[in-house]
C-alpha positions as CSV (number, residue, x, y, z in Angstrom):
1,X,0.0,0.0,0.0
2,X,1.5,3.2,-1.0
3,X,2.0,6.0,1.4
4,X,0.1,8.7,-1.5
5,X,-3.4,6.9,-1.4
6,X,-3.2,6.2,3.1
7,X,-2.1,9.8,3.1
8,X,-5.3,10.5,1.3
9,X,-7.2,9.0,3.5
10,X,-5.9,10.3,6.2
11,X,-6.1,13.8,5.2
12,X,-10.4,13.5,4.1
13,X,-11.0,11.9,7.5
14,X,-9.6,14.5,9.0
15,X,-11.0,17.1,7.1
16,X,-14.2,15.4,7.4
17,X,-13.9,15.2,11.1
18,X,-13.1,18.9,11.5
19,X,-16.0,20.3,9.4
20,X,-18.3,18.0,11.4
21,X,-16.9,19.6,14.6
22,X,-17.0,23.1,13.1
23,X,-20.5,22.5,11.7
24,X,-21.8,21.5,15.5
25,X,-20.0,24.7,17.0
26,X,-21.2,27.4,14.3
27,X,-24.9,25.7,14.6
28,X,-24.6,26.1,18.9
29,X,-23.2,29.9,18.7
30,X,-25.5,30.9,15.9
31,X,-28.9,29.4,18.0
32,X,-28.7,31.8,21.1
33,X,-28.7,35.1,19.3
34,X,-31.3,34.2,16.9
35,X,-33.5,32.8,20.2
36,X,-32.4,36.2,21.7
37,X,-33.1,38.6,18.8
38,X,-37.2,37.0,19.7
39,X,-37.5,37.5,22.6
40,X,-36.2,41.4,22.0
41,X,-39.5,41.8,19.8
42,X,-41.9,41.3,22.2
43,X,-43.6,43.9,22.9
44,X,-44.6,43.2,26.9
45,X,-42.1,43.5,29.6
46,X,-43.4,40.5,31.7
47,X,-43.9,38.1,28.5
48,X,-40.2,39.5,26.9
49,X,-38.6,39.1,30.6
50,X,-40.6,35.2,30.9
51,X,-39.0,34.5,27.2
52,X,-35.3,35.5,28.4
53,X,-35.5,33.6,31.6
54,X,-36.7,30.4,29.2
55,X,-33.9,31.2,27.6
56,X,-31.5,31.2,30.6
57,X,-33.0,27.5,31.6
58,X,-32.8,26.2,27.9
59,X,-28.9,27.0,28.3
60,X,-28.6,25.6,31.6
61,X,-30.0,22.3,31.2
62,X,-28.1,21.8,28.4
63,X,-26.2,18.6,29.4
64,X,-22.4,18.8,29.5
65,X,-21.6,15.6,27.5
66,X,-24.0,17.0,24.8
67,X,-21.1,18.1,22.0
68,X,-20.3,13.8,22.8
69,X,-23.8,12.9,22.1
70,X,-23.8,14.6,19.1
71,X,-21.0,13.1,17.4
72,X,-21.6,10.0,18.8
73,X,-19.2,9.0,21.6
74,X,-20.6,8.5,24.6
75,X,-19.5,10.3,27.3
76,X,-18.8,8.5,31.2
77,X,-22.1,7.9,33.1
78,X,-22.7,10.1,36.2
79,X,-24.0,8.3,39.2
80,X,-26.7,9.1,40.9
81,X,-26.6,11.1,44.4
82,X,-25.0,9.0,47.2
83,X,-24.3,6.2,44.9
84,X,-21.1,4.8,44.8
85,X,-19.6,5.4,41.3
86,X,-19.5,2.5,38.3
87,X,-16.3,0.7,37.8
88,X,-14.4,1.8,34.7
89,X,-15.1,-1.9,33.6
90,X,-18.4,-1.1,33.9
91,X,-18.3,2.2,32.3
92,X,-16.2,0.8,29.4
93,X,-18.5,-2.5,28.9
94,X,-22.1,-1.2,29.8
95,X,-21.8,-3.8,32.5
96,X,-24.5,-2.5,35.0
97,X,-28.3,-0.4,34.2
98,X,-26.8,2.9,35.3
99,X,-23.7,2.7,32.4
100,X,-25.9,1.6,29.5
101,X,-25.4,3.8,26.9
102,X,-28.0,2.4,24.2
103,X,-27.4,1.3,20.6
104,X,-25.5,2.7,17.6
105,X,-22.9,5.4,19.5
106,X,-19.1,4.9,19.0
107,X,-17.3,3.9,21.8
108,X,-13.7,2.8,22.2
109,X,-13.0,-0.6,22.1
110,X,-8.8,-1.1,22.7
111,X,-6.7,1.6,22.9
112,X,-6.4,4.7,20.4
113,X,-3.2,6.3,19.8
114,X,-0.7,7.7,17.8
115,X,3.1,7.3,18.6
116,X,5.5,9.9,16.1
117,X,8.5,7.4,16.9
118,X,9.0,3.4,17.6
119,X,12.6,2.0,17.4
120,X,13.1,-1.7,16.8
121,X,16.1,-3.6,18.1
122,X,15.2,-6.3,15.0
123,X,13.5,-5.0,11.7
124,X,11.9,-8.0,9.3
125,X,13.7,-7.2,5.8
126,X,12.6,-10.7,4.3
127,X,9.4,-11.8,6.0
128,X,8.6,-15.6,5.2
129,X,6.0,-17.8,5.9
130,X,6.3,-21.5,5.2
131,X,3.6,-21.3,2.2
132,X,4.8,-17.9,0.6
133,X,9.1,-17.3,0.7
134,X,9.9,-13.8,-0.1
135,X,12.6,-13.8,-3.1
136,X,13.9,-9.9,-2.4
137,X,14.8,-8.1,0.7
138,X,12.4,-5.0,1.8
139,X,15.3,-2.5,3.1
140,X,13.4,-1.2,6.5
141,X,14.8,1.5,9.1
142,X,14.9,0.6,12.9
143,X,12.8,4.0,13.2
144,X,8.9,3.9,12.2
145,X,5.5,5.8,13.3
146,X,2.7,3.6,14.3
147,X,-0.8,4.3,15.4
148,X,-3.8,2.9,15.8
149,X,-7.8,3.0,15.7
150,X,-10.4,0.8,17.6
151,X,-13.6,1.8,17.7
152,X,-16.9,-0.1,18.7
153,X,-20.8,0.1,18.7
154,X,-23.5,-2.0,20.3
155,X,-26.0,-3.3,17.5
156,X,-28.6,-4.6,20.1
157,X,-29.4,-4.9,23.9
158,X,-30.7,-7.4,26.4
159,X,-31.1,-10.2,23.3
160,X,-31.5,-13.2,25.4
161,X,-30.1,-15.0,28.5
162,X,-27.4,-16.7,30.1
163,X,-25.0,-16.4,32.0
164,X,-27.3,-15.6,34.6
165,X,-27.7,-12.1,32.0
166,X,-29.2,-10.8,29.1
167,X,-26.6,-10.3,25.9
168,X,-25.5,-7.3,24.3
169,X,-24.3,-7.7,20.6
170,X,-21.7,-5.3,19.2
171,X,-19.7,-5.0,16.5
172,X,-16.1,-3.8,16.6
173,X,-13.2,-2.5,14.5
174,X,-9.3,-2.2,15.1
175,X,-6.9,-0.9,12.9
176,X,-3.1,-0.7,13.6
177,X,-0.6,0.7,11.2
178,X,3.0,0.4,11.1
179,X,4.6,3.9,8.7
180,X,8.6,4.1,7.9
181,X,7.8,8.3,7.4
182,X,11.6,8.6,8.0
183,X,12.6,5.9,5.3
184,X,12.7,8.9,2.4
185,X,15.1,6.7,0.6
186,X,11.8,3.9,-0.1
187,X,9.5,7.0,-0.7
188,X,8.4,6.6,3.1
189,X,5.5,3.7,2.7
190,X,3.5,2.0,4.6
191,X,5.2,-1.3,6.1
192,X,2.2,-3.2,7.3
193,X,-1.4,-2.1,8.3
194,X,-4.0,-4.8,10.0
195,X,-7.4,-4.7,9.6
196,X,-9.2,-6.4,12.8
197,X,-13.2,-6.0,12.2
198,X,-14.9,-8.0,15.1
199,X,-18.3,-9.2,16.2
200,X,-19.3,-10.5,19.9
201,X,-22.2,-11.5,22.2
202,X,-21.3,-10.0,26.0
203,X,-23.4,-10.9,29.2
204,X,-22.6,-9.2,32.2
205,X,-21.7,-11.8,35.5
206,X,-21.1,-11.0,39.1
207,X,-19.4,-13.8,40.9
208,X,-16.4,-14.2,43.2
209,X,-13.4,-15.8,42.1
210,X,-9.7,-16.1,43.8
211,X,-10.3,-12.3,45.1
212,X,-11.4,-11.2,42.0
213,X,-15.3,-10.1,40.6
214,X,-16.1,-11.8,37.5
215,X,-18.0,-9.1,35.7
216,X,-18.6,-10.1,32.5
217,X,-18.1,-13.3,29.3
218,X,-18.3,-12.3,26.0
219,X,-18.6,-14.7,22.9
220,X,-16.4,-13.4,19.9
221,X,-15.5,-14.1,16.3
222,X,-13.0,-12.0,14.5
223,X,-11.1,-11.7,11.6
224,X,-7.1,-10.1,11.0
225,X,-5.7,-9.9,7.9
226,X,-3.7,-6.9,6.3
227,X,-5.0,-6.7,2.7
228,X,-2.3,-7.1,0.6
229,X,-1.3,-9.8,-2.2
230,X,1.0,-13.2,-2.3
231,X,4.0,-13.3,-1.0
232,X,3.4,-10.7,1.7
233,X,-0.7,-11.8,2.2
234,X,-1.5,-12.6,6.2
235,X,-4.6,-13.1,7.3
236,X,-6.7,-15.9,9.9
237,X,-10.1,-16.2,11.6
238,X,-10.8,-16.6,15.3
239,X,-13.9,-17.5,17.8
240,X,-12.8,-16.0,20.8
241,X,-14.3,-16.3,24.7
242,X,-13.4,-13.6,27.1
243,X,-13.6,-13.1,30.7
244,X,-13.5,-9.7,32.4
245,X,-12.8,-9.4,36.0
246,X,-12.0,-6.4,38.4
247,X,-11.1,-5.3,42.0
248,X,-10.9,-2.1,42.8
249,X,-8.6,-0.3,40.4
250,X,-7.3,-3.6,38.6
251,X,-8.8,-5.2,36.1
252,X,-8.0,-8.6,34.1
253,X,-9.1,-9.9,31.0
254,X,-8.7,-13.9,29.9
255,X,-9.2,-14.2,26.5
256,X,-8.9,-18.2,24.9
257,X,-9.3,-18.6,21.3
258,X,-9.6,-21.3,18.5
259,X,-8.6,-20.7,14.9
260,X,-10.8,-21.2,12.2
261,X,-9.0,-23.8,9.6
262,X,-8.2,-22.4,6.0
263,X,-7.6,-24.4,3.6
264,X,-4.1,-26.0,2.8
265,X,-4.1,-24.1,-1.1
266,X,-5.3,-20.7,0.4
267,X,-3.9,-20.6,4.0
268,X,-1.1,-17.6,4.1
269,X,0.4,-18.4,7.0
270,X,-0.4,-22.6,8.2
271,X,1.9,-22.0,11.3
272,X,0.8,-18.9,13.2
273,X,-1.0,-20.8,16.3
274,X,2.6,-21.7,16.5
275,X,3.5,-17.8,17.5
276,X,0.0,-16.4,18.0
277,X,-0.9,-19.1,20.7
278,X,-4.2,-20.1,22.0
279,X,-5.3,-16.7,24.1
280,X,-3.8,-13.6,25.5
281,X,-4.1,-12.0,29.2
282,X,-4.1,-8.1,29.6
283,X,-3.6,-7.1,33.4
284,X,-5.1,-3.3,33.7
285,X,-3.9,-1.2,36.8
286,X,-4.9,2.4,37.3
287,X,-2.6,4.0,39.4
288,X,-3.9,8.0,40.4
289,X,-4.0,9.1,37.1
290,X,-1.9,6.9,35.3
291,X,-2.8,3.4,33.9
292,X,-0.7,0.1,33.3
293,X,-1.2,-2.9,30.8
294,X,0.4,-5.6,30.4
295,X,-1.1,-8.5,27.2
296,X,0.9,-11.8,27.1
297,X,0.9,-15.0,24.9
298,X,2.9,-18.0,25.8
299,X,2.7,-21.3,23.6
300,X,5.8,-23.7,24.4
301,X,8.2,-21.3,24.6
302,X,7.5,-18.4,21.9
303,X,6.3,-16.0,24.5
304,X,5.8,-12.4,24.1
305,X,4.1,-9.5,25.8
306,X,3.0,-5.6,25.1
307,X,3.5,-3.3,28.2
308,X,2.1,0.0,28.2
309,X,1.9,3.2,30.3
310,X,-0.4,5.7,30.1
311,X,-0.3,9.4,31.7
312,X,-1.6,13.1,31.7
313,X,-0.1,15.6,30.2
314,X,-2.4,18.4,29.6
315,X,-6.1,18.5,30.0
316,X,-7.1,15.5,28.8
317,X,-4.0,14.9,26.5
318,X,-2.3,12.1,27.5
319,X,1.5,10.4,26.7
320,X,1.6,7.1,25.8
321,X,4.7,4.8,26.0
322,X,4.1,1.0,24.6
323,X,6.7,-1.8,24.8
324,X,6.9,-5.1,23.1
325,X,9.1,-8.1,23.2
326,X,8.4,-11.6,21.1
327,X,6.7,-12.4,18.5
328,X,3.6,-10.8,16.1
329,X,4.2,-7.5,16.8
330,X,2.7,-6.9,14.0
331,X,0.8,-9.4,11.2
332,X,3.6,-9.5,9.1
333,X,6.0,-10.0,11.9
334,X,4.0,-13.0,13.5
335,X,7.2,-15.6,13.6
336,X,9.6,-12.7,13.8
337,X,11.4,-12.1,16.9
338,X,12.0,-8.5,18.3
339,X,12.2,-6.2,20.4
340,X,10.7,-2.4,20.2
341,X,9.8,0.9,21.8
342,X,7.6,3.6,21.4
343,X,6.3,7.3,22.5
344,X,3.6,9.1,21.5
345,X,-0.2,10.5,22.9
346,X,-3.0,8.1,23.6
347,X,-6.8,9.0,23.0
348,X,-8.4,6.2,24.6
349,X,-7.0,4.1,26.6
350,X,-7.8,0.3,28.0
351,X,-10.0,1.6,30.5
C-alpha cells in the first residue's frame, strides 16, 4: 500500500472530522442570538422578561456531555446522588443499568493512539512464511511511526439469556498501522497495516473468584488480515471467549481462542498458532491518574508481551509509552522475533 493513497485517507477523514466539529460549533453559537433577537421583539415586559428567563434554563439544562452525544461518543455515566460510582469496567462495557449507553454510539473498544516514533532492536527485511518465501529483501529503518484506531458500537441490547444475563451484541473494528515516514530513501511507505473488524455477544456476571469479581463473558469471532497480495498476504479467523474481572482499580481480561481452519491451497500463514498461541491475558492497573497494561501470549516457549503506560499531560491529552518483546508484533511479523519501543499521545486508553 502506497504511502500517497493512506495519506489520502488520512487527510479527508480528517478534514471530514473537522467540518463535522466546526458545523456543530457554528450551529450552537449561531442558535442563542437568533433565540435572543425574539425575545427582543416582544412587545410586553413581563412576557419579553418570561422569554429571556426560558432562555436562561434552555442553556442551563443543556447537558455537559452534549457536544459527545452529538458526534456520537458517549461520554462516562454520572452516578446518581450518594451512589457509589460504576467501575471503569463497567463504564467501558455497559456492564450494569446505570452505564448503558444504548445502541448505535461509537465507543472505544482497545486503545487509540498515535506514537510519532517506535525504534526496533530487530526489523523484518525478508518476512517468510512457510507457504509464501519472499525472493527480495524489503530494506526497512529501525525508526517507524505507528498508530492505531479501535472503535466499537452496540448493534442490540438485552437479546437473550445466560449467563445468569441478558446479551448485548456489538460489533467492533481495530486498525493498527506500522509507517517508515523517516525511510525517504523507499519513498516513506506504509510497512504493514491490520485490519481487525470483530463481532461478539457480552453478558454481564457477578461472581467471586480467587479475590477477584467476574463481571462479565463475551462470545467473539474475528477476523485479521492486512489486505495485501501473495507473497506478503496474512490473514486468519478466530472464535474467541473472554472473561472480564475487576477489583478495585485492577482489572484482568482472559481471552482463549480457536482458529478457524483455511484451507491448505489458500492458508497464508499454516503455522501462526505456533507464535499467536491459544489466548492472551491483559492485566489493567490504574494507578492516580496513570494506567498500566500488560497483554501476554505464551505457547511452548514463543512467548511475548505488550506493556504500556499511560499518563496526563495536559487536559485530557495524554502520553503514551508501549513496549513489546516476542513475536507478532505486527501481522507481518507474526514468527519474527524482536524487540521495540515507542512514544507518543494516547486518545483512549484500555479503560
Amino acid at each position: 500500500m502506497k504511502i500517497t493513497r493512506n495519506s489520502t485517507w488520512l487527510l479527508f477523514a480528517q478534514f471530514v472530522l473537522a467540518t463535522c466539529l466546526f458545523a456543530i460549533g457554528r450551529a450552537g453559537l449561531a442558535a442563542e442570538p437568533a433565540e435572543a433577537a425574539k425575545c427582543a421583539a416582544i412587545p410586553g415586559d413581563r412576557e419579553r422578561l418570561e422569554c429571556y428567563d426560558a432562555l436562561a434554563k434552555r442553556g442551563k439544562a443543556k447537558p455537559a456531555d452534549e457536544p459527545f452525544q452529538q458526534l456520537g461518543v458517549v461520554a462516562p455515566p454520572k452516578p446518581a446522588p450518594g451512589a457509589a460510582p460504576p467501575t471503569a469496567l463497567s463504564v467501558r462495557w455497559e456492564l450494569d443499568p446505570e452505564t448503558k449507553q444504548g445502541s448505535w454510539l461509537i465507543r472505544p473498544h482497545q486503545p487509540v493512539f498515535i506514537l510519532p516514533v517506535v525504534r526496533t532492536d530487530h526489523s523484518n527485511d525478508s518476512p517468510q512464511t512457510p507457504t509464501h518465501p519472499l525472493p527480495f529483501d524489503a530494506p526497512l529503518q529501525d525508526n517507524e511511526a505507528e498508530f492505531q484506531l479501535s472503535l466499537k458500537v452496540k448493534a442490540a441490547e438485552n437479546l437473550f439469556s445466560l449467563f445468569g444475563s441478558r446479551a448485548d451484541l456489538w460489533f467492533a473494528y481495530t486498525q493498527q498501522s506500522q509507517w517508515q515516514v523517516y525511510n525517504h530513501q523507499h519513498s516513506a511507505p506504509f510497512r504493514e497495516t491490520n485490519y481487525m473488524p470483530e463481532m461478539f455477544l457480552l453478558f454481564p456476571t457477578r461472581y467471586d473468584l480467587l479475590g477477584l469479581t467476574g463481571r462479565f463473558v463475551s462470545l467473539g469471532m474475528v477476523h485479521q488480515s492486512n489486505g495485501r497480495a501473495n507473497p506478503l498476504s496474512r490473514s486468519w479467523n478466530r472464535v474467541y471467549t473472554q472473561l472480564g474481572f475487576e477489583r478495585g482499580n485492577f482489572a484482568l481480561l482472559v481471552r482463549p481462542w480457536a482458529r478457524i481452519q483455511d484451507s491448505a491451497d489458500k492458508d497464508d500463514n499454516p503455522d501462526i498458532m505456533r507464535y499467536e498461541g491459544y489466548g492472551d491475558v491483559t492485566a489493567i492497573y490504574q494507578w492516580g491518574k496513570q494506567e498500566f497494561s500488560v497483554t501476554a501470549r505464551d505457547n511452548g516457549g514463543n512467548a511475548s508481551s505488550t506493556d504500556t503506560w499511560s499518563f496526563p499531560i495536559q487536559g485530557r491529552l495524554r502520553g503514551y509509552v508501549k513496549i513489546t518483546t516476542g513475536y507478532g508484533e505486527t501481522l507481518i511479523d507474526y514468527n519474527w522475533r524482536q524487540n521495540t519501543i515507542g512514544a507518543g499521545i494516547l486518545l483512549a486508553d484500555w479503560l
